[in-house]
N, C-alpha and C positions, 0 to 999 in steps of 0.2 A: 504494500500500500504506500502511497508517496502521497504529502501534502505540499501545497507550494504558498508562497506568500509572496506580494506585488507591493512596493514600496515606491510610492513617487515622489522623489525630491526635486525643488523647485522653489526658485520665486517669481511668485503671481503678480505681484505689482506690474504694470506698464505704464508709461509716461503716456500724455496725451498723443492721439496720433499713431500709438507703438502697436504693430500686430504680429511681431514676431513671439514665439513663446516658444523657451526651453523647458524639458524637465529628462532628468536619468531617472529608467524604470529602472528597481533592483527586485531579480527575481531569483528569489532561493527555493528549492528542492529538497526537502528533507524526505527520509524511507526509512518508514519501518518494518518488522518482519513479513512477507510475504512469500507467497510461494514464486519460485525463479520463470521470470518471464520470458516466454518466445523469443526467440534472439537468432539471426543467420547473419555468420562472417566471412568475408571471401580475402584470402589474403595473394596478394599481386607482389610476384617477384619479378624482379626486371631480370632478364636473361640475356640481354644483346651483347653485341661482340666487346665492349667496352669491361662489361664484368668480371673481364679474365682472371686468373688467379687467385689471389688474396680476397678479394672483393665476392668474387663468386661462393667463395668456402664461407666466409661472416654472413654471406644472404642464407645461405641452406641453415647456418646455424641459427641465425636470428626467425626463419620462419618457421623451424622445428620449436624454438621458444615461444611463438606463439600459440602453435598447436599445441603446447603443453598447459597455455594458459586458459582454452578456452574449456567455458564450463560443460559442467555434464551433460548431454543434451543437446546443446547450442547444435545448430545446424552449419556446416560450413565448407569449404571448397579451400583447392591452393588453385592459383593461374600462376604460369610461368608467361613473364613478355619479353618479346621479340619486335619483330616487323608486323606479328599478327601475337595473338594470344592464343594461349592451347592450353587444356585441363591438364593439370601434374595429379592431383587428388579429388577427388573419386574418378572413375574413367567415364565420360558420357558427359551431358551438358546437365548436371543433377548437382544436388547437395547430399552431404552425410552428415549422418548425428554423432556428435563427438562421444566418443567411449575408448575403453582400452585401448580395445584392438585395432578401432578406425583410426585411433591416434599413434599406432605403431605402423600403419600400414600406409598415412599420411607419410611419415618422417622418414620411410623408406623409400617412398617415391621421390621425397624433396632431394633424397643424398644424389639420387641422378641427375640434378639438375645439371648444363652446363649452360657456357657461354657463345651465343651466336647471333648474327643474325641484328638489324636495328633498333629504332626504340619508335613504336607507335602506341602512344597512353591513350588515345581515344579508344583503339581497339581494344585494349586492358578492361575497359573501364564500361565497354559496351557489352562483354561476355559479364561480369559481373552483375552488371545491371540486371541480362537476362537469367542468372542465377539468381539473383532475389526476388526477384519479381515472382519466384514460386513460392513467395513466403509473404501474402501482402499486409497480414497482422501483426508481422513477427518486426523488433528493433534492428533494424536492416544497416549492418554496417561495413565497408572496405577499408582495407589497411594499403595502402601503394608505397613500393621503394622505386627508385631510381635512382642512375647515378650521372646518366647522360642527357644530352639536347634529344626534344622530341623531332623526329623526321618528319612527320607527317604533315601536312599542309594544317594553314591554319583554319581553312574554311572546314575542313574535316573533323579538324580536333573540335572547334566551335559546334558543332550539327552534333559530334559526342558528347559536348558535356550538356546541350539543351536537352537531350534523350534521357540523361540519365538524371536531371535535377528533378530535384522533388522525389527518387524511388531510394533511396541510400546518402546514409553519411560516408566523406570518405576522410578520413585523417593521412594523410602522405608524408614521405621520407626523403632527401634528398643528401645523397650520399657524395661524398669527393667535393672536387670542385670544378668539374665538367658539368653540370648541370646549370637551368636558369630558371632563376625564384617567379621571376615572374609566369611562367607556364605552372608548375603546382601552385603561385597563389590563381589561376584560371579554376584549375579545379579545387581550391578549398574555397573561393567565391561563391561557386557553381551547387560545391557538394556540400555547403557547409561544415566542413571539419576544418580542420587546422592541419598546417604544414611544418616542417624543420627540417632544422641541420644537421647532419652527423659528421663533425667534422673528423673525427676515427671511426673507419669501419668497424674497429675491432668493440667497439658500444653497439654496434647493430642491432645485438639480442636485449638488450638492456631496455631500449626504446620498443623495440617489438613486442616484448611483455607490458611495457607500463603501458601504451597504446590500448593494446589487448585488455588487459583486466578493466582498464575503465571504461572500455565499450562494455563488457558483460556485466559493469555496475551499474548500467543504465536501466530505469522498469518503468518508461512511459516513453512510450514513438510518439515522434510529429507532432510537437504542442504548436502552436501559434498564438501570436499578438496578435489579437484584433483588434482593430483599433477604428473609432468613429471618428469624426469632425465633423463641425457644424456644416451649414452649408455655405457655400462663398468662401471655406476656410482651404488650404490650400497646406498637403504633409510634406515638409521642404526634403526630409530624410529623415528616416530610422534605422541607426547601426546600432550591432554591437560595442561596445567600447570596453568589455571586460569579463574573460582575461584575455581575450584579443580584438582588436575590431574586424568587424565584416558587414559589409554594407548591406542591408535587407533593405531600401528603398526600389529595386526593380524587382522586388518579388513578388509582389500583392500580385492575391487571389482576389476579385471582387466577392463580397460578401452580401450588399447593398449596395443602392448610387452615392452614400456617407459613409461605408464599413469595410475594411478590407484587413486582410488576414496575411501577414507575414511571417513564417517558415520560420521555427526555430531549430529546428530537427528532434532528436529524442533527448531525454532527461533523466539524472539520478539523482544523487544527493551532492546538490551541488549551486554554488552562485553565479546568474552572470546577469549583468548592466548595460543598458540599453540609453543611449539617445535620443528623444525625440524632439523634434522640432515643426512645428506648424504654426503657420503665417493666417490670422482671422482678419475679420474686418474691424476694423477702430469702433471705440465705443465711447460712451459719453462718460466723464468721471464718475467714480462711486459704484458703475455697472459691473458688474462680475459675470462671468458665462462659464459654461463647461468648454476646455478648449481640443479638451480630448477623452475619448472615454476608452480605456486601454482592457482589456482581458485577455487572460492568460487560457486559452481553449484547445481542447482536441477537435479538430475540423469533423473529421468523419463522424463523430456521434454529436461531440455538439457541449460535450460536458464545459463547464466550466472551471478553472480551479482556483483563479484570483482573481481580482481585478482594482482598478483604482481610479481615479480623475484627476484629470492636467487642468488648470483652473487658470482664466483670464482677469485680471483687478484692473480697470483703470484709475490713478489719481494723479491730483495735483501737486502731490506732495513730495518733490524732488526726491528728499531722505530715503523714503521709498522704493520710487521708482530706479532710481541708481544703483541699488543695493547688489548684488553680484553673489547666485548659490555656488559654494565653495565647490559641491560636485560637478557642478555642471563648468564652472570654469576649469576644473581639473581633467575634466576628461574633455573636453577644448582644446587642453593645451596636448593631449595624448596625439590626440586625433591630428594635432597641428604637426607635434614631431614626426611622426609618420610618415607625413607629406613631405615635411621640409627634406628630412633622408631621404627618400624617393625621388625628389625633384634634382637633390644633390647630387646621387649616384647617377641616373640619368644625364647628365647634364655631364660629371664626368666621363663618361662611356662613350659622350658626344663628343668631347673636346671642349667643351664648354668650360672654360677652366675658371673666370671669375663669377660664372652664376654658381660653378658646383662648391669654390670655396664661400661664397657667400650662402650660400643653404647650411652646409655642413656647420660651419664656424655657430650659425644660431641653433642649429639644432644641438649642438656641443654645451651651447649654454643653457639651450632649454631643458635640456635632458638634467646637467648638474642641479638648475636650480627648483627642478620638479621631483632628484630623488629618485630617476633614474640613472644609480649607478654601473649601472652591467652594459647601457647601452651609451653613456659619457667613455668609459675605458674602449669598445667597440668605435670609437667616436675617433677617439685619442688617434688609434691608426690610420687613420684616413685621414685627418686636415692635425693641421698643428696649431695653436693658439697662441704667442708669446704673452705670456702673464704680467708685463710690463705696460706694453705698450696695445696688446689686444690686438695684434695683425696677427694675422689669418691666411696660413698658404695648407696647399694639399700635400702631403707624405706623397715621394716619390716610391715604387716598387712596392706598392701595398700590394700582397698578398692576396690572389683570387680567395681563398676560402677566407680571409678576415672581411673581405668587402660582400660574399655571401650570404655569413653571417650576421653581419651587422643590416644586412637587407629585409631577412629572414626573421631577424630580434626586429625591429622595427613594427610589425604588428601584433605585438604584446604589448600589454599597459601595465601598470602598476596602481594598486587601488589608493586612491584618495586614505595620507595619514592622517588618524585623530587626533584633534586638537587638545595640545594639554599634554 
């Protein structure tokens, strides 16, 4: 059994005139005992010619540590990919239910794995899909490694991930530093999971499990935000902002011609913060409106498990109006770093050398004086700051996997500290 709770933080006040309105939903999943819920896992090893040696033995090991983690029951598959993708475990285009013996006979098939052949993730990702899709009650999730650039066209890859969005979550791996972030964040956008680095193969198995176990800690599929506005009110965006962002404004389901449902995928016992933002029409001082009515719902039935309201104040009362919620400026400025990296490393990859040292250099300082430290030393390698005088040039010879990295940490956030 899982309860959830829906927190809006927010300030309501607007200046005369003001129709923009912020607020962060925080929505927490607690679970209690129940019996172990429907679950099918497909794990996708990359097999292409890139794989060779060292890298190909840490994948067999790391997806035999998966197979070891998954529960009793759970239903699930290996894919091996290449140029196309082909069944390692079970044989046929089917699922098996995890037990002893399926789980010795899995990890035998996996030691045959070897190295050949390209790298096409759309095709990965579209046998998967049609492997879950036999399970459409069940918490449908993929694990994907790679360690190389996709081959496949982008209109191909695009036409794969709009097939499989909305049927499975997928969490991805990206191994070495022949790979590029931005094709897995394609599919963690797409598939709603989250993506990473492993900058040692020999961690492979490590991330394989932790991955693993907290897919089969999940015991509620497909919740969504639903979310009203007024009419004439206009949703500028609703992302995730924690604990990583992901943009849920192109997903709405319509609901109503005021209600629309955006995708959060499945749930355990766990927290994560939302952004929202909606633009109303002005009102007259003193007036109050609802400016959003948010619930936390499973589409297919209908249930409901939270909900809250985003609220409109207008006054005259400057004091007010000006005031600034510490959340919602804090994950503003997440959401800001992200960008600023992104535009940065872009920008370097261009040649662009004073817009990438000018992105870099603020995000260096945004990152310090927000308290993220993991992604200020990730910083450190890429531009240099003199602490004197505050000039700002880019590190020669940075390292592909610390500029990965530092790509890849960029859509993490850090939760807003307590005051005091």
């Amino acid at each position: 059994m899982s309860d959830f709770t829906l927190q809006v933080d927010q300030h309501k006040y607007l200046p005369l005139g003001g129709r923009e309105v912020h607020a962060i939903l925080t929505v927490t999943g607690t679970v209690a005992q129940a019996p172990p819920t429907e679950a099918a896992e497909v794990i996708i090893i990359d097999t292409s010619g890139s794989m060779t040696g060292g890298k190909i033995r840490e994948a067999r090991q790391a997806a035999k540590a998966a197979v070891d983690a998954l529960r009793e029951g759970v239903e699930f598959a290996v894919i091996a990919g290449d140029t196309s993708a082909r069944m390692v475990y079970p044989r046929g285009r089917k699922l098996a239910k995890a037990g002893q013996s399926t789980r010795d006979n899995a990890k035998k098939a996996i030691d045959s794995l070897d190295a050949n052949g390209g790298t096409s993730i759309g095709q990965w990702l579209l046998l998967a899909c049609d492997l879950l899709e036999s399970r459409p009650g069940a918490i449908r999730h993929a694990l994907l490694m790679t360690d190389g650039q996709n081959n496949e066209g982008e209109e191909a890859f695009a036409r794969a991930l709009k097939k499989c969005e909305g049927r499975f979550v997928c969490d991805s791996l990206g191994v070495g530093d022949d790979w590029v972030p931005d094709e897995l964040r394609k599919v963690s956008n797409a598939l709603l999971g989250a993506f990473d680095f492993v900058r040692d193969q020999k961690d492979l198995a490590e991330f394989f499990t932790r991955i693993t176990e907290a897919s089969m800690g999940k015991t509620v599929a497909e919740l969504a935000l639903r979310v009203w506005i007024p009419k004439d009110a206009t949703l500028k965006y609703i992302r995730q902002v924690s604990p990583t962002l992901l943009d849920l404004s192109g997903k709405r389901t319509p609901f109503n011609p005021l209600t629309g449902d955006y995708p959060t995928g499945s749930w355990g016992a766990e927290e994560r913060e939302y952004h929202l933002c909606v633009e109303v029409p002005t009102a007259a001082p003193g007036q109050e409106i609802r400016a959003a009515w948010v619930k936390l719902v499973r589409p297919d039935t209908g249930d409901v498990h939270a909900s809250g309201n985003v609220l409109a104040h207008w006054t005259e009362d400057l004091a007010l109006s000006t005031r600034i919620n510490r959340k919602v400026a804090h994950y503003t400025g997440q959401a800001e770093l992200h960008e600023l990296i992104q535009e940065g490393l872009s920008a370097r990859a261009a040649g662009d050398t004073a817009t990438a040292t000018a992105r870099l250099a603020k995000a260096k300082q945004l990152a310090d004086s927000s308290g993220r430290e993991d992604t200020a030393r990730l910083l450190e390698k890429v531009v240099e700051i003199d602490p004197g005088t505050g000039t700002a040039r880019l590190r020669r010879n940075v390292e592909r996997a610390d500029e990965i990295e530092l790509d890849t940490g960029s859509t993490r956030t850090s939760q807003l500290r307590q005051e005091g």
